[in-house]
N, C-alpha and C positions, 0 to 999 in steps of 0.2 A: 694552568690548573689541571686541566683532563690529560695533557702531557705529563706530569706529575704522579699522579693517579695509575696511570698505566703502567707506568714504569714502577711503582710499588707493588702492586699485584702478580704476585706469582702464578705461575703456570695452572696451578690447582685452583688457585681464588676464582681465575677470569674461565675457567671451561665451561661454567655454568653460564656465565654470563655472553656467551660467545653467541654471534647470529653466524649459523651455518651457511646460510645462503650469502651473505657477504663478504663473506671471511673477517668481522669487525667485532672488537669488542665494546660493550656495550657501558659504557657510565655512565653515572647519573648526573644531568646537570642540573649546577644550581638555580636556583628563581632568577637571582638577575642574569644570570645567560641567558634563559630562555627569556625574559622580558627584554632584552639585547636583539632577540631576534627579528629578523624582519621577515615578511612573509608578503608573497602577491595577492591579490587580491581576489575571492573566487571568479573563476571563471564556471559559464553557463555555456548549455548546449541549448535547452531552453528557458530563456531568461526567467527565476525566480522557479522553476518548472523539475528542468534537470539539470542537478550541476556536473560538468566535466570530469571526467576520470574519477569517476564515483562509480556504485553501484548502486540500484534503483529496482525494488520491486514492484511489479504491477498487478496488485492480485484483486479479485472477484470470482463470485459465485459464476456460474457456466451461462451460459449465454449473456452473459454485461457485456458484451461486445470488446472484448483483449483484444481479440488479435486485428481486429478494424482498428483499435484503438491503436496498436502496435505499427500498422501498415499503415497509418494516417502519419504516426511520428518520425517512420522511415521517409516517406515522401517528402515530408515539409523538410525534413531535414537534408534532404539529398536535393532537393531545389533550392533550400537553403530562404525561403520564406515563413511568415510566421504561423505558428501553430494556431488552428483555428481561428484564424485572421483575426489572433490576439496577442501571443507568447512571440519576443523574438529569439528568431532560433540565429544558431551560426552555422553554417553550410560544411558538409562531410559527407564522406561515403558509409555507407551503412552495409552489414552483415549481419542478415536473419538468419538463426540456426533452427528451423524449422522442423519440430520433432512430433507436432499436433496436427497438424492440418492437411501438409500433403501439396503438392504442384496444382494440381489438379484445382483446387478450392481457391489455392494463393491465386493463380492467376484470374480467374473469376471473380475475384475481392476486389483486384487492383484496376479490373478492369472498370468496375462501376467507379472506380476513388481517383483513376489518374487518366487522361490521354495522352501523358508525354511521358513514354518509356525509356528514353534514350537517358537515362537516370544512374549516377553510383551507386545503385544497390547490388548488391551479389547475396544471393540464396543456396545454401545449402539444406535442401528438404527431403526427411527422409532415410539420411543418410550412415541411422546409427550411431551418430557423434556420441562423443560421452565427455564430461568435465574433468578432465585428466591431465598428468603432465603433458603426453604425450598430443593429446586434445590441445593442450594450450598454444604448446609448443608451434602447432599449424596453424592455429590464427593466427599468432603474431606474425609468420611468414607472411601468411596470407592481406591481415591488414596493411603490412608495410607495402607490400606489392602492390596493393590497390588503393592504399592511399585511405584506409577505413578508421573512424573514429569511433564508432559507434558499433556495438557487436550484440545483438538482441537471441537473448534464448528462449525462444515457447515449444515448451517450459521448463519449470527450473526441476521439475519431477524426471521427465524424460530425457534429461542430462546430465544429470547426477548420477554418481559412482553410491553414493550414500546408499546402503542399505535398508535402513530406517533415517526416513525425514525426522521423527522425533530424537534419535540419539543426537545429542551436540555434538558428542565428539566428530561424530562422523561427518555433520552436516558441517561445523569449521573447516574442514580439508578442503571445501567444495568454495568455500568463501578464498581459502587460501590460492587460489587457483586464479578465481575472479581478479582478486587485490595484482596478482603476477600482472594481470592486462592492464588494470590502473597507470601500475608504475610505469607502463609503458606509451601513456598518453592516451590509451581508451577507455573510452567509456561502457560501462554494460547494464544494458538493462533485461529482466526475464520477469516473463508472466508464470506467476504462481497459484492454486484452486484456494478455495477456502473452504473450511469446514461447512461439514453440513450443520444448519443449523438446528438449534436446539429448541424448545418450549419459548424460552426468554431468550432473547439478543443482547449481549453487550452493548452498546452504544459509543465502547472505544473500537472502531476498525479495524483498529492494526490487531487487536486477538482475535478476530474472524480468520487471519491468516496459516492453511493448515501447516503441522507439520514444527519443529523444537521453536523454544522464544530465543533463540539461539540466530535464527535467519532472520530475526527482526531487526535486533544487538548490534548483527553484522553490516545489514545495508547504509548506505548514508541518504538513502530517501526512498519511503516508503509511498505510495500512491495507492488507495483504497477506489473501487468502481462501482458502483451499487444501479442499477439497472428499474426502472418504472416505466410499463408502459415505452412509450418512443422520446422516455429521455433516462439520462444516464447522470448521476451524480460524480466528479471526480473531485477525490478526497485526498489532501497530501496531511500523514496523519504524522510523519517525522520527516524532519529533515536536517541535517546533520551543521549545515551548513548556513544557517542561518534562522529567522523564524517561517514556520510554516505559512502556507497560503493560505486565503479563505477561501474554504469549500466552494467550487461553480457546479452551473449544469452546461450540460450540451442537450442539443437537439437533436435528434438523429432525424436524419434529411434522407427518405428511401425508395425507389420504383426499383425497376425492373432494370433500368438503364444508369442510374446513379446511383450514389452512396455519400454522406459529407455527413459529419458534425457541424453543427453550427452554434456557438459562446451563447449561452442563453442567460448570462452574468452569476453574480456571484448569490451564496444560497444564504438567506438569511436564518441564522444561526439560533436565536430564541422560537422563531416560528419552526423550525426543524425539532428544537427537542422538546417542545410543546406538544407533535406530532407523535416522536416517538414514547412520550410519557404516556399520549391517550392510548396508542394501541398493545403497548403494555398492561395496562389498567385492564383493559377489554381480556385482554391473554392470561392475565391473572386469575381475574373474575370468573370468567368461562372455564379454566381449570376447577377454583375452587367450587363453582356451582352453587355458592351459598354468597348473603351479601357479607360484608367484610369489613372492619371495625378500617375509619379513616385512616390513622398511624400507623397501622397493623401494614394496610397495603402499601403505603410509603417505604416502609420497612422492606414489605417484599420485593419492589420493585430497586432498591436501592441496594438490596444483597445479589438481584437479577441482575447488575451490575452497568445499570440505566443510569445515566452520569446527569446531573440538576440537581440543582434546591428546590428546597420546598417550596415556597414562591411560585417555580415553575409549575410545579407539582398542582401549588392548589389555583391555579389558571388554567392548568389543563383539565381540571375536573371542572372549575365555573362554565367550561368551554361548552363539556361535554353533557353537565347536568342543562344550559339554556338550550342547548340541541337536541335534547331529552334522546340521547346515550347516553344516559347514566342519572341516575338517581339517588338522593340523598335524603336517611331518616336518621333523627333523633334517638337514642335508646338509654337504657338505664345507665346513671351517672352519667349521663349529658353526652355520651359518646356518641360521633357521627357516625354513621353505617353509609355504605355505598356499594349499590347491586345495579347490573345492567338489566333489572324488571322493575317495574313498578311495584311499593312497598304495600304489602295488605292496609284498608283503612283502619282495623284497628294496631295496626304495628305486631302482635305477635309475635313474628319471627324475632323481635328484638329484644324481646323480655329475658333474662337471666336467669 
């Protein structure tokens, strides 16, 4: 059939259709060809974590600890043990392209994180790379040479040719680049910033991620890092390749002489947007400065773009009013009001 096909299309019909980079024209196959298809089975670098010859963003607000996080995954993976003596990894050499940090810091990081240097990592720190043909073209030397699977860029700001992060068009090139390594059996992962944030917080992750929705579109697995205090949320908010993970925490394990995450299990999912329903509520309230008809702030918090049911919603208020954060009156036509003060006794404020 696809023999068929080609051989009727003239010179004019298939130019459009033509992939430059492989000299192939391009048909369409039918459903039961593709359903004919057989395919292998994914393969993992970190099992259900990071899959193989994909692309993989790792983004967070500034200090969530990236680039530990990034030097924690080079390690494990270059000794070839599992990712916080949880994930199993497959053993590879790894290539940091180092545009953030600097020698100076790198080596200081790895020194609290590892005693055993004799490691396939190679570091390029510093060095002006840029995500380009010509950029690519020297990894791939470079990985074959040393035998590298895995090629990590912090960050994906300070590598890019893109002019503006938001333009797609520009930011596709930069994917296109990436994909070149895939094909070639590597994997790449880059740490990316997140917006500053705003009044109200989304509560989907992956749009915290600055810069087009375009570098979201593109990756095959996205990884969200949210930073409290000495522990750290890691959030796998897409994955292309299967279903996503449930949300864990780590521990951050720290002196003077060490450094370690430690799996502190996985983060329960109703008590988390329970949390973030209440301090929404608080961030709403506190803007408005006045108390606020119940519906009304449901409303608001559900255009702030806070993801729950109401259910959730009216549990995180029974939570807050038995905690007495938050308070609840009665007002005309039986509407609930809800203010972070306590309401006057004769009601007042509620009258119409």
């Amino acid at each position: 059939m696809q023999n068929e096909i080609t051989t009727e299309l003239t010179a004019s019909d298939t130019s459009i259709h033509r992939n430059e980079s492989e000299g192939k024209i391009n048909i369409p196959l039918r459903l039961d060809e593709l359903m004919a298809m057989e395919f292998s089975e994914t393969k993992w670098l970190v099992e259900k974590l990071i899959p193989a010859e994909g692309i993989i963003a790792l983004s967070g607000s500034p200090s969530s600890y990236k680039t530990f996080l990034m030097l924690d995954l080079a390690i494990s993976l270059a000794k070839g043990v599992d990712l916080f003596d949880k994930y199993l990894t497959r053993q590879t050499g790894v290539l940091i392209i180092d545009e953030e940090t600097g020698s100076r810091w790198l080596k200081e990081r790895v020194e609290k994180m590892s005693k055993e240097y004799d490691l396939p990592i190679y570091i390029l720190s510093k060095t002006g790379f840029k995500l380009n043909k010509q950029g690519v073209d020297y990894l791939l030397k470079i990985c074959s040479l040393k035998d590298v699977g895995l090629v990590i860029f912090d960050s994906f700001v300070r590598v890019s040719t893109a002019r503006d992060e938001n333009n797609a068009v520009e930011v596709a090139k930069m994917f296109t680049h990436l994909q070149k390594l895939n094909k070639a059996g590597i994997t790449t992962v880059f740490t990316h910033h997140n917006r500053k944030p705003g009044v109200f917080r989304s509560s989907n992750l992956s749009h915290d991620m600055r810069g087009s929705s375009d570098i979201l579109a593109a990756v095959d697995c996205h990884i969200a890092i949210e930073r409290e205090d000495n522990m750290i949320t890691v959030t796998q908010t897409k994955l292309r390749q299967g279903e996503e993970l449930q949300p864990f925490k780590l521990e951050i394990i720290s002196d003077e002489n060490e450094f370690r995450f430690e799996y502190a299990g996985e983060v329960d999912i109703v008590k988390s947007k329970k949390r973030e329903f209440q301090s929404s509520i608080e961030d709403i309230l506190k803007q408005a400065n006045i108390p606020m008809y119940k519906k009304e702030l449901y409303d608001r918090l559900k255009g702030s773009g806070v993801e729950g049911g109401y259910s959730t919603f009216k549990t995180a208020v029974e939570e807050m009013v038995n905690a007495d954060k938050l308070y609840e009156q009665r007002g005309d036509k039986n509407k609930v009001y809800c203010s972070l003060s306590p309401f006057p006794e004769n009601g007042s404020l509620l009258s119409e």
